[in-house]
C-alpha positions in Angstrom: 18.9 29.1 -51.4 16.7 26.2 -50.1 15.3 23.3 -52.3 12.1 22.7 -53.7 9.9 19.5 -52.6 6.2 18.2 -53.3 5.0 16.1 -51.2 3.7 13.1 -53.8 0.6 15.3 -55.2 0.9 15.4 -58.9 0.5 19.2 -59.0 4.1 20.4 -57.8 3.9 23.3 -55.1 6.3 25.7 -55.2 7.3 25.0 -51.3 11.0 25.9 -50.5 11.9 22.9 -47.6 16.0 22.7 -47.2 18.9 21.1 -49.2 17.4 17.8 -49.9 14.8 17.0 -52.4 12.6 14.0 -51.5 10.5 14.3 -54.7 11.9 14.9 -58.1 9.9 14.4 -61.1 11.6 16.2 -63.9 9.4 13.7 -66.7 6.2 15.0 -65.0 5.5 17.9 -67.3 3.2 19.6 -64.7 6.2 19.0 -61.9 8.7 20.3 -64.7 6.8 23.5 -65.2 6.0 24.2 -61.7 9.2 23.5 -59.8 11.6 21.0 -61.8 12.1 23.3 -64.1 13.9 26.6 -61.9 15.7 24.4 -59.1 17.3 22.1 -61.9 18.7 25.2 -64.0 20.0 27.1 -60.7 22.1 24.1 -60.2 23.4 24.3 -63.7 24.0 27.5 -63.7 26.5 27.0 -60.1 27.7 24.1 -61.4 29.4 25.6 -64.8 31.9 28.5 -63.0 32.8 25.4 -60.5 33.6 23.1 -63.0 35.3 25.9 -65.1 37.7 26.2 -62.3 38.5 22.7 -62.2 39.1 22.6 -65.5 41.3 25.6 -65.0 43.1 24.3 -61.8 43.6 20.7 -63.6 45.5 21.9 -66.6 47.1 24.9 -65.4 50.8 23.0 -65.1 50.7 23.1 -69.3 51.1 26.7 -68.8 53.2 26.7 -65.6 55.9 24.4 -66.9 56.6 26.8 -69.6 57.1 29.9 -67.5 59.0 27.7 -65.4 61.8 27.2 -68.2 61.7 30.9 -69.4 62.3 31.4 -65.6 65.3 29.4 -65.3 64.0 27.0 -62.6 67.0 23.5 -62.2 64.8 21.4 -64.1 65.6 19.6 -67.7 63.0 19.7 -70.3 61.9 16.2 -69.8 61.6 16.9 -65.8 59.1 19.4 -66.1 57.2 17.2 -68.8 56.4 14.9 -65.4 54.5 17.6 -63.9 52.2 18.1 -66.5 52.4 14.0 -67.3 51.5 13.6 -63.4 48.3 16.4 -63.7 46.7 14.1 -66.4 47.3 11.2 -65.0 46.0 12.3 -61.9 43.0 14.1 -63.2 42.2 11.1 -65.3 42.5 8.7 -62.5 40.4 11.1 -59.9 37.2 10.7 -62.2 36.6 6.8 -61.7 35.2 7.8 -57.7 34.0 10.6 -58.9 31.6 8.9 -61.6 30.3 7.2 -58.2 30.2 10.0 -55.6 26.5 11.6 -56.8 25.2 8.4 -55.5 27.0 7.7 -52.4 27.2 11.4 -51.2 24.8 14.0 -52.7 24.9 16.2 -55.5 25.3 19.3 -53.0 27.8 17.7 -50.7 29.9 16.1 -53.3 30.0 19.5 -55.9 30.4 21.5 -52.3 33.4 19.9 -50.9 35.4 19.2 -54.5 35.6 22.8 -55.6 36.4 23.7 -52.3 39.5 21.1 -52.4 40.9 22.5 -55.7 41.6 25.6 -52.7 44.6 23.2 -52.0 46.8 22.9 -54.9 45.9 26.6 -56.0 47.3 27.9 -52.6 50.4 25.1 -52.5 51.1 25.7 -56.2 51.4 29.4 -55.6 53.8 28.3 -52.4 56.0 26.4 -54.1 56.8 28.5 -57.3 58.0 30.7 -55.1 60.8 28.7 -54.3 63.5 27.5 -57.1 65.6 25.9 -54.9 63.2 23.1 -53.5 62.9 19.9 -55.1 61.3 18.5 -57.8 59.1 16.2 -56.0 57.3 19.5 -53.9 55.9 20.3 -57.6 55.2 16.9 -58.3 52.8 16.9 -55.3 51.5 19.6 -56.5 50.8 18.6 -59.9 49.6 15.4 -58.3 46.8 17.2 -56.1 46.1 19.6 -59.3 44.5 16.0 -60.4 41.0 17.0 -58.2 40.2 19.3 -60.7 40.0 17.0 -63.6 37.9 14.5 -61.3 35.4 17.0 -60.7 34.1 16.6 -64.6 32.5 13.3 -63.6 30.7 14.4 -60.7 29.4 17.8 -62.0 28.2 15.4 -65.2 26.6 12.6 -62.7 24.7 15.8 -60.7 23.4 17.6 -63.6 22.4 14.4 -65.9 20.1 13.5 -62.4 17.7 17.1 -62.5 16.9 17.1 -66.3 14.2 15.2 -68.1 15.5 12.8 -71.3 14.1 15.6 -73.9 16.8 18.1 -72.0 19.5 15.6 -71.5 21.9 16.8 -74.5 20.7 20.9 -73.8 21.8 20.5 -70.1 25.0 18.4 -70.6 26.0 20.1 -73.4 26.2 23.6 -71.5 27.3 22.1 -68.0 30.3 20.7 -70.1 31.1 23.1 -72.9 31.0 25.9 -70.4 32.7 24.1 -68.3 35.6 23.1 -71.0 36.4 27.0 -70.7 38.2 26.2 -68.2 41.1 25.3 -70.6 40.7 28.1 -72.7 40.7 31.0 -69.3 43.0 29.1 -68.0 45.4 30.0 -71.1 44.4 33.5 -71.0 44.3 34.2 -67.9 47.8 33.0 -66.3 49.6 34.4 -68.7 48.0 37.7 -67.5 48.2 37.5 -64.0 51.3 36.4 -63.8 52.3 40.4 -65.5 51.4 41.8 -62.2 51.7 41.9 -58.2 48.2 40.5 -57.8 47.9 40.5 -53.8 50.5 43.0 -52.8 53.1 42.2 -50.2 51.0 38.9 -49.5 51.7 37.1 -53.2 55.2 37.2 -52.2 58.2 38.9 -55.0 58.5 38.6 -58.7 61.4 37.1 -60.6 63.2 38.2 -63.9 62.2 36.3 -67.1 65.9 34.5 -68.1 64.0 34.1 -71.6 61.5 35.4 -73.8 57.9 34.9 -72.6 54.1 35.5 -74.1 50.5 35.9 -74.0 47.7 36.5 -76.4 48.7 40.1 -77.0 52.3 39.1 -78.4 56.1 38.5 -76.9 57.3 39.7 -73.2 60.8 40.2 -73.3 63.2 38.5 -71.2 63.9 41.0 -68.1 60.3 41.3 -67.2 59.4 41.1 -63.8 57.0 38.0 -63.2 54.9 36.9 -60.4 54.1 33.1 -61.5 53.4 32.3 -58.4 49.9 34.2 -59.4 49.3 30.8 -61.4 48.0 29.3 -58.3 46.9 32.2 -56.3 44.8 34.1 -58.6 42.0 31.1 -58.6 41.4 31.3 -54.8 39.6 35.0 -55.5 37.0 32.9 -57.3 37.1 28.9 -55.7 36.4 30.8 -52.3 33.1 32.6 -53.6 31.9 29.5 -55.3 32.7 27.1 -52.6 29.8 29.2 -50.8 27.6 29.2 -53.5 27.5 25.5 -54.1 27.0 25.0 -50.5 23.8 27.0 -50.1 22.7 27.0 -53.7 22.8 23.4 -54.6 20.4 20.6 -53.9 20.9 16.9 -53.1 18.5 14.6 -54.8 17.4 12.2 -52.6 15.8 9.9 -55.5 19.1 9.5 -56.9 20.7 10.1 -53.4 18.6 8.2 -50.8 21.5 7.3 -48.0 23.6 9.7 -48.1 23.8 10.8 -44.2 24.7 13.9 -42.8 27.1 16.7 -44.4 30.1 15.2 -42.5 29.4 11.5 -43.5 28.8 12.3 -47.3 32.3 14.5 -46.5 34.2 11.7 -44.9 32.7 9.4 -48.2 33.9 11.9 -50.4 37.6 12.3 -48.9 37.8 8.7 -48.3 37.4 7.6 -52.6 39.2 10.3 -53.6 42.3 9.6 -51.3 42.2 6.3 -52.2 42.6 6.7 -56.4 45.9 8.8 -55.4 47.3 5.5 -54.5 46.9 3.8 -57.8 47.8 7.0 -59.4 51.0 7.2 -57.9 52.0 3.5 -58.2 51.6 3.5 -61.9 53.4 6.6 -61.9 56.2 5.1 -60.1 56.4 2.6 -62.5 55.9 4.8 -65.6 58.1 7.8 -65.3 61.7 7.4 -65.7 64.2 7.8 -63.3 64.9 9.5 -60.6 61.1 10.1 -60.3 60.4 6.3 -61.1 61.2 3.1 -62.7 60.7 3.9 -66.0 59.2 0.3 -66.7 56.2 0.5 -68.3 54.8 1.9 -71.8 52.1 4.3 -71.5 49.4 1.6 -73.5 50.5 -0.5 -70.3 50.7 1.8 -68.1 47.3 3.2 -68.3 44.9 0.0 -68.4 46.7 -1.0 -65.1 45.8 2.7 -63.8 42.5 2.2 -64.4 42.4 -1.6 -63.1 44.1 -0.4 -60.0 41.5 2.3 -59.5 38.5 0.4 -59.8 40.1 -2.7 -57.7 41.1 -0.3 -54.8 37.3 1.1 -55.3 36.0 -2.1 -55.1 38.2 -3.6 -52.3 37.6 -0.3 -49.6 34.1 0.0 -50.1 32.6 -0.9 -46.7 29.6 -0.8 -44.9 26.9 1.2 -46.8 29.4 2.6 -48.9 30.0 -1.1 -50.4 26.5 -1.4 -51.7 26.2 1.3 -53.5 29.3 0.8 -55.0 28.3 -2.4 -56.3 25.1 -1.1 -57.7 27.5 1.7 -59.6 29.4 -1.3 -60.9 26.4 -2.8 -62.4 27.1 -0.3 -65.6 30.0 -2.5 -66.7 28.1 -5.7 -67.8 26.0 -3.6 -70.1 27.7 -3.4 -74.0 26.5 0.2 -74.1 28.9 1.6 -71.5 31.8 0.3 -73.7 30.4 1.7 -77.1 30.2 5.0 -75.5 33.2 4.6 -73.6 34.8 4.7 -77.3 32.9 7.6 -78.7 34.0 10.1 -76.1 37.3 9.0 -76.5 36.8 10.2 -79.9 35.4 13.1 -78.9 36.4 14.5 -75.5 39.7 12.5 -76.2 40.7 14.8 -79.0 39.2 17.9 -77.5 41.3 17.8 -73.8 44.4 15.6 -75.5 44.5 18.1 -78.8 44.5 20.8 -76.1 47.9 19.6 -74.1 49.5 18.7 -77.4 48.2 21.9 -79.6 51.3 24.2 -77.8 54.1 21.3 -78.3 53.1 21.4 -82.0 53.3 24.9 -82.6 56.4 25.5 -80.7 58.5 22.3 -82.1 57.2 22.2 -85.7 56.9 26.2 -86.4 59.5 27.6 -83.9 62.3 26.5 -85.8 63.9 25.8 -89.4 64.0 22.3 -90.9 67.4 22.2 -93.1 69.5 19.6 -94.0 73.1 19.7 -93.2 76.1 18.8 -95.8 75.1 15.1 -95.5 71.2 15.6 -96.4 70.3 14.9 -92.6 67.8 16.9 -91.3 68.2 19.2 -88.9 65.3 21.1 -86.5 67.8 23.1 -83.8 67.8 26.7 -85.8 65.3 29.2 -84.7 62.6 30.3 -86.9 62.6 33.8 -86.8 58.9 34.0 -88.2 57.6 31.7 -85.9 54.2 31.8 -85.0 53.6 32.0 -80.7 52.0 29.5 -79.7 50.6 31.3 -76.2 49.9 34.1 -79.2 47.0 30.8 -80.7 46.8 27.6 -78.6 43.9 29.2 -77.1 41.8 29.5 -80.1 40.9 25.3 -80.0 39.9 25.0 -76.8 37.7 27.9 -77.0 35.7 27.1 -80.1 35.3 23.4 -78.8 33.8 24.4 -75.9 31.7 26.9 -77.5 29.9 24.5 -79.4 29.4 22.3 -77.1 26.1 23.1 -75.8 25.1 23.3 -79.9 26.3 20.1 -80.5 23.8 18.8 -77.3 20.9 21.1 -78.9 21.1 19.4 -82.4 21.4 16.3 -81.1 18.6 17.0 -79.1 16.6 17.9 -82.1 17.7 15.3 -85.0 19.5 12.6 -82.5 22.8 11.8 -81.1 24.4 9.1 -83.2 23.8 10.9 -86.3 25.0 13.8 -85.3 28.6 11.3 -83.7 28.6 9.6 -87.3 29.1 13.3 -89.2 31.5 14.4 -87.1 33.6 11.1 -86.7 33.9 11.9 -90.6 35.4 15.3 -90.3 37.3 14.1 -87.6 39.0 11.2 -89.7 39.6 13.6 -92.8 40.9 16.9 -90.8 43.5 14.0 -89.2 44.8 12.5 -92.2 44.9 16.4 -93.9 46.8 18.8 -91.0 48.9 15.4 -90.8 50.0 15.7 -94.3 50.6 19.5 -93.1 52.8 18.5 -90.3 54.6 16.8 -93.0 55.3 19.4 -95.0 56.0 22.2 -92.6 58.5 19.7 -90.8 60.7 19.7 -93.7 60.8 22.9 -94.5 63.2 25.9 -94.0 60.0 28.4 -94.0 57.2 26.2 -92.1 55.5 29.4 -91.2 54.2 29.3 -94.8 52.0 26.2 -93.6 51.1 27.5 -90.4 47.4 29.0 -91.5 46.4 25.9 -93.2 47.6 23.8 -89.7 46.1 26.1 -87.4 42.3 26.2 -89.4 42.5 22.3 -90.0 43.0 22.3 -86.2 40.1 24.3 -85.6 38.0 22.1 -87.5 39.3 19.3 -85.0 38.2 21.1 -82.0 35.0 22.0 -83.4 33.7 18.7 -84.7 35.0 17.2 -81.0 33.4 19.9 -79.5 29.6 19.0 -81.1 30.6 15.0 -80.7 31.0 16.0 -76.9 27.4 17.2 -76.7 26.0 14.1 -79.1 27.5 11.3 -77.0 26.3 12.8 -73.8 22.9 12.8 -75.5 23.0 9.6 -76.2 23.7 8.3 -73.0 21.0 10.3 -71.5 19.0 8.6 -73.6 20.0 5.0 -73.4 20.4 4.9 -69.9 17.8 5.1 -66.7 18.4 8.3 -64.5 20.3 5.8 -61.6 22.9 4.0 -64.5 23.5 7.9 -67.0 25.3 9.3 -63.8 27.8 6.8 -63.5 28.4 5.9 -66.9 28.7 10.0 -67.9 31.1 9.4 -65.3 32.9 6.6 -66.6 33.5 7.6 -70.3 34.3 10.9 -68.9 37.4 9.3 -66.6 38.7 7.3 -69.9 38.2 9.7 -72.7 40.2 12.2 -69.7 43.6 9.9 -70.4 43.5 12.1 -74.0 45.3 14.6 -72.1 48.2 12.6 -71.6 48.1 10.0 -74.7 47.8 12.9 -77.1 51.2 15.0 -76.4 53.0 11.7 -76.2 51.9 10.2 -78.9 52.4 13.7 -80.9 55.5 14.2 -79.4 56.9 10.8 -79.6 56.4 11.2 -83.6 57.5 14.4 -84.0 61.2 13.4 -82.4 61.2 10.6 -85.0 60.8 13.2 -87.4 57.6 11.4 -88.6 54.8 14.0 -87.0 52.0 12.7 -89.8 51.8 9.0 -88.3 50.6 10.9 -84.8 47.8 12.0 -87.1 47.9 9.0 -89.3 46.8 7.0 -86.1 43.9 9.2 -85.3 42.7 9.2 -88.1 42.7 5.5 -88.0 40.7 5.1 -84.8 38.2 7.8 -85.6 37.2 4.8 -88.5 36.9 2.5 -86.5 34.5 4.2 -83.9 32.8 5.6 -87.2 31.7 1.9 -87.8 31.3 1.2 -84.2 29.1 3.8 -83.7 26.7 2.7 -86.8 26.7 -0.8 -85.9 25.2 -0.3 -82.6 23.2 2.8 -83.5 22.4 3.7 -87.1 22.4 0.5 -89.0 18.9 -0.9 -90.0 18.5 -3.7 -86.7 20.7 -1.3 -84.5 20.7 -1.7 -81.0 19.1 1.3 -80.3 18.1 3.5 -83.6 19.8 6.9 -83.1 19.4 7.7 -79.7 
């Protein structure tokens, strides 16, 4: 597919001229109408399935990690909690460059050349899962590289955020990124279901025998099964390959938003060149973070992740040369304005919960349902004897992610209609009560010899977690459609996307941590507690009588 471009008139031809649009106009109603309107939604619409895959290929070492322990793979418990640690981290980290790349390289190029690099870790995940005998670190790397995927949020947000008028902002960004979010949810489904059969023949290499009982959304696999997990990886090559193809000659670079960008292989060698360099803060802080052998094991995880982000914007800042240093620069120019730090809050609150609730929802099932809570003869509780009515939680961890992302694109098209902030305020509400309630939950169903009895009323406050995040998702974006001028809503999209991303690591820790001091309702309490605070935040600069901006 080619681009569209006028050529200045006010009346908008429908002339198909290459890749690169020179004239884009999407506030020009006649423009809109005439031409804005079809090459902006064909984007959209090859943007979604690309950032689905990312989505998918970022988390998918939640769901490895467990097969990997039904499989009997040499690794403790705690080992193969790095991988998924160093995915988050990683995917987290990747989206500071990212936030910047629409600028310095092209919509087209940039949303081109990152789906195709999620082709990596698919193909070297699928590699080494084949192997039990190599090291830990070849999964590491692996998990490490997985990290693309979650970058490529913030650049599929920048792109889209650029084609749509202000009236569309929340519509557009609400489906780009609630479809997109179905990443987690097929990523769920669908590994546990390829990994059931030989998926490429001789060429996906032989099964092994399950050691321990496994799952999926249908119920229990029994230990004995034959499983191909090395499918995790491979099976998303049958679609990255397709779609890598369809970005390249379906997409458009913008050159309004875009204007020096250079040829293909320059706006590649940009692209490559940010991206390598955020692995190197990524894996210092790792280092430093993770306890031994992988690393030091010196740092707290409220230390560890400031000095991630610091690194990654110093290293940014530092490398830039050239042409590339100027635009950089100008990205940077988001950070003196007070808005970019409200908002950074209120997608923590929202995205935050939705991606961190959906690494931690598993853990919570399987620790606090999967097994009895008696005390012994000296009144000590104990949490080592298997429930045998537990609930599975590859049977329901799927259901949150999936109705968060769902409502996404509503939560856009309401804000849309009545305003974002309003729309952040209500849910911030829900958010605070359903955190203090299926913490009191926890509670109870940690001390309890029949926990399964609390399991519905957990699961349903849950839901109404990932559906008030999912509708906050789609009123912050809003709002910073709103607020900021088409050059600035790229890179601050960008922004609070890469901050609220660290939710997918803060959130099992945090829940975990608790839950080993037998204290699971203070991991809610604490929530609950910020959710407040943002509440207040969010009407002080927004809602309030003299607010900065009235309900954007």
């Amino acid at each position: 597919m080619n681009a569209t471009t006028t050529a200045g008139a006010k009346s908008a031809p429908n002339q198909a001229t290459g890749p690169d649009i020179a004239d884009w106009r999407p506030e020009d109603d006649t423009f809109w109408n005439a031409t804005g309107k079809k090459v902006a939604y064909r984007n959209l619409w090859i943007s979604v399935p690309a950032l689905l895959c990312g989505f998918a290929v970022w988390g998918m070492w939640g769901i490895i990690t467990v097969q990997m322990l039904n499989l009997g793979f040499p690794f403790t418990q705690a080992e193969l909690f790095t991988l998924t640690a160093i995915a988050g981290i990683s995917g987290a980290t990747m989206r500071i460059p990212a936030s910047f790349l629409i600028r310095l390289a092209g919509g087209r190029n940039t949303i081109f050349l990152t789906t195709a690099m999620l082709l990596a870790p698919a193909i070297g995940t699928g590699i080494v899962l084949q192997h039990k005998d190599w090291p830990l670190w070849t999964f590491q790397l692996m998990a490490l590289w997985s990290g693309v995927g979650g970058g490529n949020f913030a650049s599929s947000m920048s792109n889209i955020s650029t084609f749509f008028p202000k009236r569309l902002q929340g519509t557009a960004l609400g489906l780009n990124a609630g479809l997109g979010n179905f990443g987690v949810t097929t990523m769920q489904i669908v590994i546990p279901l390829v990994m059931t059969v030989g998926l490429f023949g001789a060429f996906g290499g032989e099964p092994m025998v399950l050691v321990k009982d496994s799952g999926w959304i249908f119920g229990k696999i029994a230990a004995g099964t034959p499983t191909w997990v090395q499918n995790a990886g491979f099976a998303w090559v049958l679609s990255l390959v397709p779609l890598s193809v369809l970005c390249w000659w379906g997409m458009n670079n913008l050159k309004t938003v875009s204007p020096a960008t250079g040829s293909p292989l320059v706006a590649f060698a940009k692209i490559t060149y940010l991206y390598t360099l955020a692995f190197v803060p990524a894996i210092f802080m790792l280092w430093l973070y993770l306890p031994k052998p992988t690393g030091l094991g010196v740092l707290s995880m409220w230390v560890a992740i400031p000095l991630d982000v610091i690194l990654a914007l110093l290293v940014m800042k530092l490398a830039a040369f050239g042409e590339m240093k100027e635009g950089v620069k100008k990205q940077f120019a988001i950070f003196s304005n007070k808005h970019t730090w409200s908002l950074t809050a209120l997608y923590i609150v929202t995205f935050g919960s939705f991606i961190g609730f959906s690494m931690a929802l598993p853990l919570a099932i399987t620790v606090i349902f999967g097994f009895q809570h008696i005390p012994d003869a000296n009144g000590v509780m104990q949490h080592a004897l298997k429930n045998p009515n537990a609930p599975s939680a590859l049977t329901y961890a799927w259901m949150g992610p999936f109705i968060g992302a769902a409502i996404r694109p509503v939560g856009g098209w309401i804000s849309d209609k009545v305003g974002g902030s309003i729309v952040t305020q209500i849910i911030s509400v829900v958010m605070a009560g359903a955190s203090v309630a299926v913490g009191y939950v926890m509670m109870q169903a940690y001390g309890s010899a029949t926990p399964e009895q609390y399991f519905p009323m957990f699961l349903g406050l849950f839901m109404l977690l990932f559906l008030a995040s999912g509708i906050g998702n789609g009123s912050t974006f809003r709002t910073i459609g709103v607020i900021f001028d088409r050059t600035q809503a790229g890179p601050v999209l960008g922004w609070t996307s890469a901050i609220a991303a660290y939710g997918a690591f803060i959130a099992p820790v945090v829940i975990g941590a608790q839950i080993k001091a037998g204290t699971p309702q203070y991991a809610m309490y604490g929530f609950a507690i910020f959710y407040a605070v943002c509440l207040v935040l969010n009407w002080w600069f927004y809602l309030r009588g003299n607010a900065y901006v009235k309900n954007p």
